[in-house]
Each structure stands twice: as structure tokens, then as C-alpha cells.
N, C-alpha and C positions, 0 to 999 in steps of 0.2 A: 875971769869972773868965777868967783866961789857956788856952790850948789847951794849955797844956804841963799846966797841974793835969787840966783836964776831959779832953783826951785828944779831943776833938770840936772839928771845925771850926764858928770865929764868923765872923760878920758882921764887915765890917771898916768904919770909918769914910772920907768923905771923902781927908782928909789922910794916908791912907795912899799914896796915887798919886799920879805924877808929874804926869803929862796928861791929859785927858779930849778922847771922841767924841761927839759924840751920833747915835744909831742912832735909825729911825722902825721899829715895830714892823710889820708886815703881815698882812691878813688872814690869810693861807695859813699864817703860823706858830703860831697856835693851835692846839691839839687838841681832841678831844671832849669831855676835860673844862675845856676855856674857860681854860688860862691856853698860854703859849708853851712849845712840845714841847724837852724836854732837849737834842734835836742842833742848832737852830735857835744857844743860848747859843753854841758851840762856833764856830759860823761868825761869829758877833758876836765870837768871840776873834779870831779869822784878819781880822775887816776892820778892829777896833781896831788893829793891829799892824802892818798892811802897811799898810794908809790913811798912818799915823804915819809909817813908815818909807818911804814914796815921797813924802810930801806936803815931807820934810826931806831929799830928796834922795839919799838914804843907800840904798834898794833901786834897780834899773832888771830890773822884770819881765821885760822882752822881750829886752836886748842884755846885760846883766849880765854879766859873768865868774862869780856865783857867785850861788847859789839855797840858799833855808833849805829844808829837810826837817822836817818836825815829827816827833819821835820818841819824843814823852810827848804827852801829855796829862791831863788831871783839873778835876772841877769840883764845888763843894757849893754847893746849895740852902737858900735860909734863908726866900724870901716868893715868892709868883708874882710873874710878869708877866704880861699879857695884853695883844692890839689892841683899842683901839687907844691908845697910849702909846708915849711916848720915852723910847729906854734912854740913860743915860750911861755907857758903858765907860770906866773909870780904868786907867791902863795904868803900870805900873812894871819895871824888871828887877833881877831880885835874885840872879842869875848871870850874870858873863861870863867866857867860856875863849877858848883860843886861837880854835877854831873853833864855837862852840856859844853859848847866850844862855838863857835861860829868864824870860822873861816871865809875868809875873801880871795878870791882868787881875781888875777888879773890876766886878760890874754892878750900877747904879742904877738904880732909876726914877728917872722925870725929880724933882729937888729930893728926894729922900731924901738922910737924911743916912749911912745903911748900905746895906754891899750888899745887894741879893736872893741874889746870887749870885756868887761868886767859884772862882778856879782859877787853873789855870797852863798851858803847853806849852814844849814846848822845843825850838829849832829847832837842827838841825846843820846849818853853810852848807859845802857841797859845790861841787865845780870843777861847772860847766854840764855839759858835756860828759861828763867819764868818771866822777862821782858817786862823787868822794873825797872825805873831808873837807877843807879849805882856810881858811888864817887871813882871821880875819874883815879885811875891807879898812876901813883908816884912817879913810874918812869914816862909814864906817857903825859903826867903834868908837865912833866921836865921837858920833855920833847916842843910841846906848844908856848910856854911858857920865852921859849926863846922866836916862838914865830911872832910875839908880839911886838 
């Protein structure tokens, strides 16, 4: 059934994403109840994203002209995860503006064929400096441009 009948977020398959990371899970992101604590997913969005995005040249953390803000976020639950196991984060963009992106990430276990877990954030890239918004620069269009 589609989310638009049910009105409830599904699991999404493989082939819905562009690229995939694979993330090692760690002891310390479990919780009490044994599977990995909701804020732990959230940083697996930010290292899916940025990993991708410096590994293609397209971010420079340190000397940049411009820096993503994240100004959304969100994320739905569908199966645990626990350590000790490999997440695969599938990473696509299904927004881009002049200065702004919104990226979806999906999370696997490792070899699932659906998410455990999926969501999105959305970054506004801003001048370094005086943290205005500012057009996304050429190579890093190019870089998401294909995450679409």
C-alpha cells in the first residue's frame, strides 16, 4: 500500500537510492533496551551525507566559502538495529534550490532488502563568514544533482 492511501510512513526498498555507505555500528550506541538509541540514526544521516559529499570533492569542511546548516530534520522507524552490525545508509536528493538541498537517507542492515529506517534533513548553505544564505557552488550542484 502507498503512503499517500495509508497516511503512515513505509519502509522503502533498495532501489530507491542513489549511493550507499556502509556505517560499523558501536558498542556505546545501544541503549537499555538493546537495539541503537534514536539520536545515534541522526548522526548516521550527517556522516552518510558529508562522507559523500567530501569523498566527491564537492564539500571542503575547513577552507570552504560556504557551509550547509541543517534546518529540518525527521526520521521513521520500521525494524531495530543493534551492535554489533553494519548499517548501509542509501542516500538520494529529492530537493534542490538555489541555496538549499534536502537529502533523504535510508538505513539498512547490512544485506536487507528495506529500510529499518528512513528520513530526511535539509541543509541551507550559507557564506562561512557572515551566515547568509548563498548559491549552491557549481561543483557541488553537480555532485547532488546526480543524487537525484
Amino acid at each position: 500500500m502507498s503512503e499517500a492511501k495509508e497516511g503512515k510512513p513505509q519502509p522503502q526498498p533498495r532501489s530507491a537510492y542513489k549511493v550507499f555507505r556502509t556505517i560499523g555500528t558501536r558498542w556505546m550506541d545501544n541503549d537499555a533496551y538493546g537495539h541503537v538509541n534514536n539520536v545515534v540514526y541522526y548522526s548516521w544521516f550527517d556522516t552518510a551525507v558529508n562522507a559523500h559529499l567530501i569523498e566527491q570533492g564537492a564539500l571542503d569542511i575547513h577552507r570552504g566559502e560556504v557551509i550547509g546548516l541543517v534546518i529540518e530534520t525527521q526520521c521513521n522507524y520500521f525494524s531495530p538495529l543493534e551492535f554489533p552490525q553494519l548499517v548501509e545508509a542509501g542516500l538520494r536528493v529529492s530537493h534542490l534550490g538555489r541555496s538549499s538541498v534536502r537529502y533523504e537517507v535510508g538505513l539498512f542492515a547490512q544485506g536487507a532488502e528495506s529500510t529499518a529506517a528512513r528520513g530526511h534533513f535539509v541543509h541551507v548553505y550559507v557564506d562561512r563568514d557572515h551566515r547568509r544564505p548563498a548559491p549552491l557552488p557549481d561543483k557541488l550542484k553537480n555532485v547532488l544533482e546526480a543524487l537525484r
